[in-house]
matplotlib code that plots the C-alpha trace (Angstrom):
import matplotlib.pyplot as plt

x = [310.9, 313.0, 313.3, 311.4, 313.2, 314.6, 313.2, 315.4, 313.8, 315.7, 314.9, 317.2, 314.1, 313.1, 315.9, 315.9, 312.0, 313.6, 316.7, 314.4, 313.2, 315.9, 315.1, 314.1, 311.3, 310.1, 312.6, 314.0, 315.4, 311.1, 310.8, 313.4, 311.4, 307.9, 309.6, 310.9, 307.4, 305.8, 307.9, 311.2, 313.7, 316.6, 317.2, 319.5, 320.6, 323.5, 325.6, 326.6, 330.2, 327.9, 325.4, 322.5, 320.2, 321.3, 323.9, 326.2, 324.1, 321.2, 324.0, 324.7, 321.1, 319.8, 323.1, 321.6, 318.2, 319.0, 321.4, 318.6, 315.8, 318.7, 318.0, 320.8, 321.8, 322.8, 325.4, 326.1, 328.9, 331.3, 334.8, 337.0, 338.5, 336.3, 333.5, 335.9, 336.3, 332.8, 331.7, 334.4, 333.6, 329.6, 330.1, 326.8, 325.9, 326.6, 328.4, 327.0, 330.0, 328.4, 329.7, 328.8, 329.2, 328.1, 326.2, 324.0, 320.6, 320.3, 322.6, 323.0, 324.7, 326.8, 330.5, 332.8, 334.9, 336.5, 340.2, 339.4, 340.5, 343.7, 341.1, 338.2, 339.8, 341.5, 338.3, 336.8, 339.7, 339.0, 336.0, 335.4, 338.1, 335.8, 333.3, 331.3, 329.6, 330.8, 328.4, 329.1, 326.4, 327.2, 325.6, 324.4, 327.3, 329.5, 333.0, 331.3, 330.5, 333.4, 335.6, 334.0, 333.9, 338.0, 337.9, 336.7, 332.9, 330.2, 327.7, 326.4, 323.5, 322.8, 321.6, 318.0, 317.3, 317.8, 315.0, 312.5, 312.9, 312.6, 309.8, 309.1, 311.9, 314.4, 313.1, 312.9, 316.4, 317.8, 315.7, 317.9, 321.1, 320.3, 319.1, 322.6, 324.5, 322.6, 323.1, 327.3, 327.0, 325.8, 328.0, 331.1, 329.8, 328.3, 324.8, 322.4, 320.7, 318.5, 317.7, 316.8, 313.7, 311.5, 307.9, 305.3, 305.4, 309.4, 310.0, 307.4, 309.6, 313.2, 311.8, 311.5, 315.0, 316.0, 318.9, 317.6, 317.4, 317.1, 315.6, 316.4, 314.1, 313.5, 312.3, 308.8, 308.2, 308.9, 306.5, 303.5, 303.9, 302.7, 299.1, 298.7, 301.3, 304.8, 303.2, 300.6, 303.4, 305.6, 302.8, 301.7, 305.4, 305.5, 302.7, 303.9, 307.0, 305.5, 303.0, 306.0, 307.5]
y = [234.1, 231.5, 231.6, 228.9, 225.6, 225.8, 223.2, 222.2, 220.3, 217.5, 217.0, 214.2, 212.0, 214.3, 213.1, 209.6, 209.6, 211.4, 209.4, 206.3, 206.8, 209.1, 212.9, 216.0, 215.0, 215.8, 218.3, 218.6, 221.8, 222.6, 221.2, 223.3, 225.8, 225.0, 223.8, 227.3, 228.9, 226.8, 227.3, 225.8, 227.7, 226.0, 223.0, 220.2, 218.1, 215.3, 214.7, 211.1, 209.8, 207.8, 210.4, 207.8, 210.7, 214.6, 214.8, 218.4, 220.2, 219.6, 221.4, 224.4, 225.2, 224.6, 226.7, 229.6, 229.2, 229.7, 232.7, 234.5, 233.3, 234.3, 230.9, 228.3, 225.3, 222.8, 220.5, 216.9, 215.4, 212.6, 213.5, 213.4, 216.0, 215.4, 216.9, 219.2, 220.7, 220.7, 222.8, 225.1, 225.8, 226.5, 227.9, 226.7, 228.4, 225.0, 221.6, 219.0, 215.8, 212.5, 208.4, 207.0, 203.6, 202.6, 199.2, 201.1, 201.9, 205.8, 206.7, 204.2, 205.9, 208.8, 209.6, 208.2, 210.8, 210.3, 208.4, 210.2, 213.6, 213.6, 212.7, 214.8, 217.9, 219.3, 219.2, 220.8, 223.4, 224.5, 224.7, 226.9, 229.2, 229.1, 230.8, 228.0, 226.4, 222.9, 220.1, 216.6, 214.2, 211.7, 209.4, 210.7, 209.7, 212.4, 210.6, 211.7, 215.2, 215.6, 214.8, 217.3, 220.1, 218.8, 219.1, 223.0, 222.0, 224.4, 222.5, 218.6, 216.6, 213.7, 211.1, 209.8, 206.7, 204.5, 206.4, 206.1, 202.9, 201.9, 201.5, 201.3, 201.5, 201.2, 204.1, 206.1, 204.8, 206.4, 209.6, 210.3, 209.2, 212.4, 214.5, 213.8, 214.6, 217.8, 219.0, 218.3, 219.5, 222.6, 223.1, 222.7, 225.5, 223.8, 224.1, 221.1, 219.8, 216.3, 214.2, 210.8, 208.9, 212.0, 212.0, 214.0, 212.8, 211.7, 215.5, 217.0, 214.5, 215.7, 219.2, 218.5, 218.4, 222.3, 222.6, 221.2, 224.2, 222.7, 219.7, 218.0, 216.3, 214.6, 211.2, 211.6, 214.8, 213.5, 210.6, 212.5, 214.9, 211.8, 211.7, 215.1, 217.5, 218.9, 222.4, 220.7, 218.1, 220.7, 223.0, 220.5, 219.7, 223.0, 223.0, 220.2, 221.6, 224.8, 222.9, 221.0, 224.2]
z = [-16.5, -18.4, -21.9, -23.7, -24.3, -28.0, -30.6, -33.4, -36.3, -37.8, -41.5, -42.4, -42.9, -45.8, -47.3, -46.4, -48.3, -51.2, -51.7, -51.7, -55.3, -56.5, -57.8, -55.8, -53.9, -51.2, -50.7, -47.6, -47.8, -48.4, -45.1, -43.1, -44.5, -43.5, -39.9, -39.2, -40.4, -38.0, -35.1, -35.0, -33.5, -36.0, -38.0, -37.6, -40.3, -40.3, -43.2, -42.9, -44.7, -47.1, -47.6, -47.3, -46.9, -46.4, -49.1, -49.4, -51.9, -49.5, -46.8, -48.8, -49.2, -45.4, -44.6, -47.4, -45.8, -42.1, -43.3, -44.8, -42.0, -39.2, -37.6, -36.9, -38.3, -36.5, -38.5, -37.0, -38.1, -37.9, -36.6, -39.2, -41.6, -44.2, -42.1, -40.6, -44.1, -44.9, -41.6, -42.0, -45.7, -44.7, -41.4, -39.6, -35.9, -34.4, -35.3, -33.1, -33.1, -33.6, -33.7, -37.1, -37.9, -42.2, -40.2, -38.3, -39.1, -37.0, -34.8, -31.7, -28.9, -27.7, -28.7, -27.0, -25.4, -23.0, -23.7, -27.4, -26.2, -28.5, -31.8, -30.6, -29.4, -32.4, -34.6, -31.2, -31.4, -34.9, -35.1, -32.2, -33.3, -36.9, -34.5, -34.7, -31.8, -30.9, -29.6, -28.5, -28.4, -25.9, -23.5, -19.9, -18.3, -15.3, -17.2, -21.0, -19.6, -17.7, -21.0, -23.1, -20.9, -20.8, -24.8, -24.6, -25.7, -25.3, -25.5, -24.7, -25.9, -24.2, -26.2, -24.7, -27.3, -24.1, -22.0, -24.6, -25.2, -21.3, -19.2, -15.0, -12.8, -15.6, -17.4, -14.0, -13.0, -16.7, -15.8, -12.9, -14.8, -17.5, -15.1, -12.3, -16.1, -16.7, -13.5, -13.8, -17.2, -16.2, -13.1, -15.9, -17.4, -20.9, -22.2, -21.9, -24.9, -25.8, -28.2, -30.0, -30.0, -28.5, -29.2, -27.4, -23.8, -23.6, -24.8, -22.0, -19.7, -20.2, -19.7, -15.9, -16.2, -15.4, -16.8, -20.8, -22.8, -26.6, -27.8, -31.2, -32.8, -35.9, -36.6, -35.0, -36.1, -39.9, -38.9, -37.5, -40.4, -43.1, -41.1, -39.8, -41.8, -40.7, -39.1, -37.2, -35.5, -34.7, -33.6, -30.9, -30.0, -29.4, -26.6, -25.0, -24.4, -23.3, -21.3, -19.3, -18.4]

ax = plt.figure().add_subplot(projection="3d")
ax.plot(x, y, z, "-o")
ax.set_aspect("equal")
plt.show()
């Protein structure tokens, strides 16, 4: 039998709530905490240039808290060297490489790698040979898998914003676009991952795609948490992606 798809918990939200009155709470170093009691099998946590909500102390304590739980932490980040520096300082499990742009609200698409190679690929480069894993989160497109498999990325998440947002054939036409990804992905050797915009039922969806094995999710989650607690979201996460595979 398969082992169960991973969940990783993003907590940036935490943050966001926090940063909106200044202080320490709510704490979302707490909430990687209470994520990985209820379940989560790692946290992800994005420290954006203008640290509008994760900021680097917030960093260095995740990076001590998944050290002493022994669960990963997933750092995305923007590709530049400031970043660079930063993951190579706190050595997370994984760096997961992300577009950024200050306008945008949440991030609003995947990187663009391919015709990027000579900027993406160094920071690929050393932060593998760091021994830590490298991600790119990128749209479900065979040129944007086929790019960072040519980078030397281990892993790719596709970004699946655009399925939740769609509905009928649209949203079934999109379905097939990340599932004919996952499947080249996979044949190029690199791990298959998802995330953005998830709730219950898109999550239980991209599971019927075989080759997923981690979800990331953080918004909802954070959301669901304000009317029914952070441990009872991700406990029912949880059984919907058990019940979908």
């Amino acid at each position: 039998m398969a082992d169960p798809v991973r969940l990783g918990v993003n907590i940036d939200h935490v943050a966001t709530v926090r940063n909106a009155r200044g202080g320490a709470h709510p704490d979302p170093v707490r909430a990687a905490r209470e994520a990985l009691a209820a379940g989560a099998d790692g946290i992800t946590a994005h420290l954006r240039e203008d640290r509008r909500h994760i900021t680097d102390a917030d960093i260095a304590a995740l990076s001590l808290l998944c050290a002493e739980a022994g669960k990963p932490l997933n750092l995305e980040m923007a590709v530049t060297e400031e970043m660079l520096a930063i993951a190579l300082r706190h050595q997370p499990h994984a760096a997961c490489l992300v577009p950024e742009r200050r306008e945008e609200v949440t991030t609003e698409g995947g990187l663009a790698v391919a015709g990027h190679d000579a900027r993406i690929g160094p920071v690929v480069k050393a932060l593998a040979e760091a021994g830590i894993r490298v991600s790119l989160f990128i749209e479900p497109s065979l040129e944007q898998v086929q790019a960072a498999a040519e980078v030397g990325a281990q892993v790719v998440e596709f970004h699946t914003g655009r399925y939740c947002h769609l509905s009928g054939d649209a949203r079934t036409a999109e379905f097939e676009r990340l599932r004919d990804a996952a499947r080249r992905a996979a044949d190029l050797g690199l791990e298959v991952h998802a995330g953005h915009g998830l709730d219950y039922v898109t999550a239980a969806d991209m599971l019927a795609i075989a080759e997923v094995r981690e979800l990331n999710i953080g918004h909802f989650l954070i959301g669901e948490a304000v009317f029914v607690g952070l441990t009872a979201a991700i406990h029912r996460m949880r059984a919907a992606m058990d019940a979908a595979r």
